[in-house]
N, C-alpha and C positions, 0 to 999 in steps of 0.2 A: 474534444480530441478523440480520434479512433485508433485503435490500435491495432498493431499488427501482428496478427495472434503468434503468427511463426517464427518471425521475427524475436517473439518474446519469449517462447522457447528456446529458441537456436544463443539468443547471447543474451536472457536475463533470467536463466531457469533458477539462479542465485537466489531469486524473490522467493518461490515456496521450496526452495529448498531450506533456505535459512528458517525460514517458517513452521519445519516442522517440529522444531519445539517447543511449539507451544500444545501439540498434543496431549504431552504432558499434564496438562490442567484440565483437560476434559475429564470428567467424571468415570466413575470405574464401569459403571452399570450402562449398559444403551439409552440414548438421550436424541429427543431429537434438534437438532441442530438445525440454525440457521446460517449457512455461511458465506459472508456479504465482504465482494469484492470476490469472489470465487476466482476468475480468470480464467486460464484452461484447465482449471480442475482437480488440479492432482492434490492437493489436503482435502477436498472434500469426498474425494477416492479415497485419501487415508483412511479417515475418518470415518467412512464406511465398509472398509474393511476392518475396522476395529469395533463392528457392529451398532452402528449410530447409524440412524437414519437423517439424513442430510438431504436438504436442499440449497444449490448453490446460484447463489444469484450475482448479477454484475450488469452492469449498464451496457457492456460493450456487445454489440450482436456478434461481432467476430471470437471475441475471447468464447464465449456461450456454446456457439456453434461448433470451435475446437472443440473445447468439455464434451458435448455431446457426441461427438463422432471418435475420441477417444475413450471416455468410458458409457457407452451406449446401457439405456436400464437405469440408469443413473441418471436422478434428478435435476435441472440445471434451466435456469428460467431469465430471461430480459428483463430486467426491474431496474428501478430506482432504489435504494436505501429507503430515502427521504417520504416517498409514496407507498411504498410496500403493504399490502394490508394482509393480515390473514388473521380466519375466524379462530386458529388453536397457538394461543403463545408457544413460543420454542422453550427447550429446558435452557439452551444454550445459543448467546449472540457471538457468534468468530468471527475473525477479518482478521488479516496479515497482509501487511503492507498494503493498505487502499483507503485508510480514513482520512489520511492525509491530503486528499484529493476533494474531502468535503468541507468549507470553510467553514460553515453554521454546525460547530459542535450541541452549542444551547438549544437549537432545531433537532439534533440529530438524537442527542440522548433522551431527549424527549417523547420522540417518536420510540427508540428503544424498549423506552420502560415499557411500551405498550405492547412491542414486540415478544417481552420475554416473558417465563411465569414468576409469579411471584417465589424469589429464593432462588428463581434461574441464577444464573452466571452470563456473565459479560466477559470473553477472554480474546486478547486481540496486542497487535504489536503494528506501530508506523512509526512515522520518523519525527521525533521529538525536536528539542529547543537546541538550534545548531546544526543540524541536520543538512548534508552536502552546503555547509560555510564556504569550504574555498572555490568549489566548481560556480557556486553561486556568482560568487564574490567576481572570480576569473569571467564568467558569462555577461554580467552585467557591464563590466568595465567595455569588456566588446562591442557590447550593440550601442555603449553609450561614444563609443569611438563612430558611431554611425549615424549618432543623432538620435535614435531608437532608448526606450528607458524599458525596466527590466520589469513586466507584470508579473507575481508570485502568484500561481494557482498552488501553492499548498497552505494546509495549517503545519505548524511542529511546536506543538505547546511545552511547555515543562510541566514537570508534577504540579509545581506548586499552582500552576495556572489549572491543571485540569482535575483536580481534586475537587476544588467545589463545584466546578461543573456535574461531578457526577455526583455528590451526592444532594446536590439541588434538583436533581432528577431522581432522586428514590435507589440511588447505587450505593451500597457500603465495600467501601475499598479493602481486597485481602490484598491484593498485592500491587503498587506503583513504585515503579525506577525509570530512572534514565541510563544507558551507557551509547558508550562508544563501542560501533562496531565496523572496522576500519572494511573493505568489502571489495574484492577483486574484481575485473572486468574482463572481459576477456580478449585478450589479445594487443597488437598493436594496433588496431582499430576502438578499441573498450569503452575509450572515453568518449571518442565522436560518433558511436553507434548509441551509448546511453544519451546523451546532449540530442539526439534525433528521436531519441522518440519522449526523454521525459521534458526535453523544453519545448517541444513542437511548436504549441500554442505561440511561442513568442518567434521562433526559427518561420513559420509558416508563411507572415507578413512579408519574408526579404527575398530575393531573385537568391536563385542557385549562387551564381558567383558570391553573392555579399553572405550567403548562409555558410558556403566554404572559406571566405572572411574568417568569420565569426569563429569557427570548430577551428581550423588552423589556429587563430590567436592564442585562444583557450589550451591547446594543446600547448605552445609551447610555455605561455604563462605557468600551466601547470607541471612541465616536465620535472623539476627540479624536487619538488613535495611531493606530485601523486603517481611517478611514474617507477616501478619498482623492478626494472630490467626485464621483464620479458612480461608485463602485464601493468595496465594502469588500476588505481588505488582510488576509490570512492570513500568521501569523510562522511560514512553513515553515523547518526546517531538517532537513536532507538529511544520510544517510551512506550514501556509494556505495563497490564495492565489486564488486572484479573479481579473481574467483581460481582457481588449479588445482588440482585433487588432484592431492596426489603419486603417481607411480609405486608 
């Protein structure tokens, strides 16, 4: 899936804005960071304005490109997670909102612990056990009205699932939760502009007409729960997660 970096500005800027608190958890002293799933940039701007040296990486050349052309001097690089190599561990591994998009966590923390230094910190937040339930639920029922069955490209673990993930990877947990964070959209468009860019993958397959099928259904199946008078209502649900390698 590619994204469209402006597009993700103009009606999901929600993503790092919600995100910025997990600054919070960064260290007091300058550190340098790694920051994986960056997108166009703007926490790893924070983040560098709060005197941490960052590099933000993300798979998408378009998100990349944004970053770079809106904070210019500032690091920002095409990578993989999963591939990523470098000769000086970070103090610090961040992502907000983007792990969710990698299935092989046992891969992922793997390759992390390599990433970070020993006693670094792992600080990061995506969407946990339950995470968009009803848009899900409403989507799938659609395409299965079409004959079409519903591929899930994300993970959304619970604590209890992803606890020994991490520390069968060398992670000792300071902090793991889950909540709910119910999450605006913008507009009377909200929900069929988010459905267009985070189900693409499955929307991509069908002709225009049966993809406006699909968004129309979904909208009204959802009006009744997610739609809140002058903005539709996303059933996010969060697992955040602040941790060290061991020595």
């Amino acid at each position: 899936m590619e994204w469209d970096a402006h597009n993700y500005q103009k009606n999901h800027d929600f993503v790092f804005q919600y995100g910025a608190s997990l600054l919070a958890f960064l260290p007091n002293s300058p550190a340098t960071i790694l920051d994986i799933g960056c997108g166009t940039g703007e926490l790893s701007h924070q983040m560098t304005e709060l005197g941490h040296r960052v590099l933000g990486i993300d798979t998408s050349p378009n998100m990349i490109q944004q970053a770079q052309k809106q904070f210019p001097g500032e690091k920002f690089q095409v990578v993989n997670a999963l591939t990523f190599e470098t000769a000086q561990p970070f103090d610090v591994l961040f992502s907000n909102a983007a792990l969710h998009w990698i299935t092989d966590h046992k891969s992922l923390l793997s390759q992390f612990q390599k990433l970070v230094k020993p006693g670094g910190l792992f600080i990061c937040e995506f969407g946990g056990a339950g995470n968009i339930a009803k848009i899900t639920q409403a989507f799938e029922t659609e395409l299965e009205q079409l004959g079409k069955s519903y591929q899930s490209p994300f993970f959304f673990p619970s604590c209890e699932e992803y606890q020994p993930l991490l520390e069968a990877n060398g992670f000792l947990v300071e902090l793991l939760q889950e909540y709910d964070r119910p999450t605006p959209l913008k507009g009377e468009n909200g929900l069929r502009n988010w459905l267009k860019q985070f189900f693409s993958s499955n929307l991509s397959s069908l002709s225009e007409a049966k993809q406006n099928q699909v968004l129309s259904g979904v909208e009204a199946s959802l009006k009744e729960s997610c739609w809140k008078d002058t903005f539709w209502e996303a059933d996010y649900r969060r697992i955040r997660i602040v941790a060290k390698r061991s020595k």
